[in-house]
C-alpha positions in Angstrom: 0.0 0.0 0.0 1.0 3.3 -0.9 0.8 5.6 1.8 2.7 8.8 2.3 2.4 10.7 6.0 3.9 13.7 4.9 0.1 14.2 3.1 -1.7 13.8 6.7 0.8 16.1 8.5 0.0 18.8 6.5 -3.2 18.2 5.7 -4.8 21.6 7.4 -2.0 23.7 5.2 -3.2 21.4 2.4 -7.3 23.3 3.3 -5.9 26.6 3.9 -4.3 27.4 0.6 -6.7 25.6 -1.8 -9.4 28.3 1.1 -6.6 30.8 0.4 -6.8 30.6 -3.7 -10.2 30.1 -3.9 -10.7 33.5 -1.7 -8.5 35.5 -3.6 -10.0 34.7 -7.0 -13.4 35.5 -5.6 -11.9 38.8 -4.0 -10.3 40.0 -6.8 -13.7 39.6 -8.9 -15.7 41.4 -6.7 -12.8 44.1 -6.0 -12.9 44.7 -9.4 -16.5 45.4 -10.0 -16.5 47.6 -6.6 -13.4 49.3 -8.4 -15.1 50.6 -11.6 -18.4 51.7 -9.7 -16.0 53.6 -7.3 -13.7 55.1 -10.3 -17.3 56.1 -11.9 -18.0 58.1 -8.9 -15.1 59.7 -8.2 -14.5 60.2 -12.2 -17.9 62.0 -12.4 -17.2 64.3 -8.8 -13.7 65.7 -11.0 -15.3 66.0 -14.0 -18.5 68.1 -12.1 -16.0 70.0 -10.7 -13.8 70.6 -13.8 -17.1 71.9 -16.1 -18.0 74.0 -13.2 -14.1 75.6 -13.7 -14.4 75.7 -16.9 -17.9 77.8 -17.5 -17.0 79.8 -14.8 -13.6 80.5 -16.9 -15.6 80.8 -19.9 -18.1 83.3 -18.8 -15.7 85.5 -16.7 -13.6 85.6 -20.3 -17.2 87.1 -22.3 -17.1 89.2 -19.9 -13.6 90.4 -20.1 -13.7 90.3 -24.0 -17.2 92.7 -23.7 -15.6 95.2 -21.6 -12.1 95.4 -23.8 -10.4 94.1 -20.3 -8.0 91.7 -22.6 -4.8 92.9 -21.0 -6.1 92.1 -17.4 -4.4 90.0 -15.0 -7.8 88.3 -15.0 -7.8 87.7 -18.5 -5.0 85.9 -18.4 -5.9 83.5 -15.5 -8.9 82.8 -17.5 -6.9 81.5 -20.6 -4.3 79.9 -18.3 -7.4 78.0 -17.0 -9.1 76.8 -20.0 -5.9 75.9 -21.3 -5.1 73.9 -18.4 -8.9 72.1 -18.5 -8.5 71.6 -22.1 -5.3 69.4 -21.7 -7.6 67.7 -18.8 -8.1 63.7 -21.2 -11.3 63.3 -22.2 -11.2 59.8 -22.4 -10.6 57.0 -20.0 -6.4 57.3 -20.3 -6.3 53.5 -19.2 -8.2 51.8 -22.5 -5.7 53.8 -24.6 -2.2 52.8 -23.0 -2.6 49.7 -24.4 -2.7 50.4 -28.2 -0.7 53.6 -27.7 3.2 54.2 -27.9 5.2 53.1 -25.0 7.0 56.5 -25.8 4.3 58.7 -25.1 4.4 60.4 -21.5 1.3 59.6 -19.7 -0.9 62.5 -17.8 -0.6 63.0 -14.0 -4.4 63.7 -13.5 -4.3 64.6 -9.8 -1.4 66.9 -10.5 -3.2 68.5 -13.7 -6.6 68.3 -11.3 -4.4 70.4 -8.3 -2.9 72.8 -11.1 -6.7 73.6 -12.5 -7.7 74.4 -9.3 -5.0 76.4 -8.1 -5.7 78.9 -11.0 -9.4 78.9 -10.3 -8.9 80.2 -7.1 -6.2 82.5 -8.6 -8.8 83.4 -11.0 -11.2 84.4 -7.9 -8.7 86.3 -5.8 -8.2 88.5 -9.0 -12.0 88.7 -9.8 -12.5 89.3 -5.9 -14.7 86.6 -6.5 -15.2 83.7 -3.1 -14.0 80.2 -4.6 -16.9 78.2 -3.9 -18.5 75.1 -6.5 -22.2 74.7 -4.5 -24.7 78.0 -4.2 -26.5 77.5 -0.8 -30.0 78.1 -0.7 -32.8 77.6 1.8 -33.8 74.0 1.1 -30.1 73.3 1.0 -30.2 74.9 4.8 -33.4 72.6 5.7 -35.2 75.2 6.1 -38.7 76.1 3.8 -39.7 79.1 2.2 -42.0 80.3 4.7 -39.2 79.5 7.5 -36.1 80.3 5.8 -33.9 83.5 6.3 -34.6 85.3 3.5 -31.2 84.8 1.3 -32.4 87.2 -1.1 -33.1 90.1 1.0 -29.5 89.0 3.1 -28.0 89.5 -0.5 -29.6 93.5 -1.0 -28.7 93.9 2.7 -24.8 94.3 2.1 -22.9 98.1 2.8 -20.6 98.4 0.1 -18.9 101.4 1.2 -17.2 100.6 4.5 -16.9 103.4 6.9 -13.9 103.3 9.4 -14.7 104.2 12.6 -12.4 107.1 14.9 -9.9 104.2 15.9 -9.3 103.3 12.4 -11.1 99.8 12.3 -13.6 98.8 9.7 -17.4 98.8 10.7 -19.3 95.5 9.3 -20.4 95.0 6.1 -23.3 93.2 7.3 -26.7 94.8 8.4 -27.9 92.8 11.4 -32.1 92.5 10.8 -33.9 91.3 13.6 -35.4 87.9 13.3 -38.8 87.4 12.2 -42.0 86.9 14.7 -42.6 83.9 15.9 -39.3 82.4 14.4 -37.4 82.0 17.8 -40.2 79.9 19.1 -40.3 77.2 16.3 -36.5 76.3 17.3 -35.9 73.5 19.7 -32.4 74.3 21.6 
């Protein structure tokens, strides 16, 4: 009879590793499916973000173009940036490695993704403009119509001539209103 012990002693190693490889082929399946729905997410987050750059640029440029203003400092962030978004790839760079040349240099997308930014909120220090992608509004607040805080009259309520006071400092920009009747009450604390 042909028996070898060496099989019984490791036996339990034996289980483990054939565990081990069947695992890690059903891992890397499923790690590649939960891949590609994460890189969709995150791909469409940059690429909300990089349209919003780039009709901000866009517009700010008409604008700049209408008023004659083509030798700003402005002007020229705003062509910096589209020029930066435009060398943004528009494709999925991974599908064309493979049939492209080996020589070709590859795009660092979060270093192109850090330089658009960066100008965008060069742009907006220029412009005096706050960087900012989402407009806030009362339902983004929780609050309704009837409750809310008035965002539109907040907007008309702004001083845009500063006065200094006798010490030199600034007074606020910011005309305090006093809340509305019946408001306080509503609000659990």
């Amino acid at each position: 009879m042909d028996f070898d012990l060496e099989d019984l002693v490791h036996v339990e190693q034996a289980f483990y590793d054939s565990g081990y490889k069947d695992g890690f082929e059903h891992g890397r399946i499923h790690g590649l499916i939960e891949g590609r729905a994460l890189g969709r997410e995150k791909g469409f987050e940059i690429w909300e973000e990089i349209g919003f750059y780039e009709g901000f640029a866009l517009m700010w440029n008409g604008i700049l173009v209408r008023d004659g203003k083509t030798e700003d400092r402005a002007y020229s962030h705003t062509k910096h940036l589209l020029d930066l978004i435009s060398q943004f790839p528009r494709v999925n760079p991974s599908t064309i490695a493979s049939t492209a040349s080996s020589s070709e240099t590859e795009i660092d997308i979060p270093k192109l993704f850090r330089q658009v930014s960066s100008r965008y909120k060069a742009l907006c220090s220029t412009l005096g403009v706050r960087p900012g992608i989402r407009a806030s509004s009362s339902s983004s607040l929780g609050l309704s119509k009837d409750e809310g805080i008035g965002l539109e009259e907040e907007a008309h309520s702004v001083v845009t001539n500063p006065q200094k006071t006798s010490t030199g400092k600034k007074k606020t920009i910011w005309e305090v209103n006093s809340p509305k009747e019946g408001v306080a009450d509503e609000m659990d604390f």
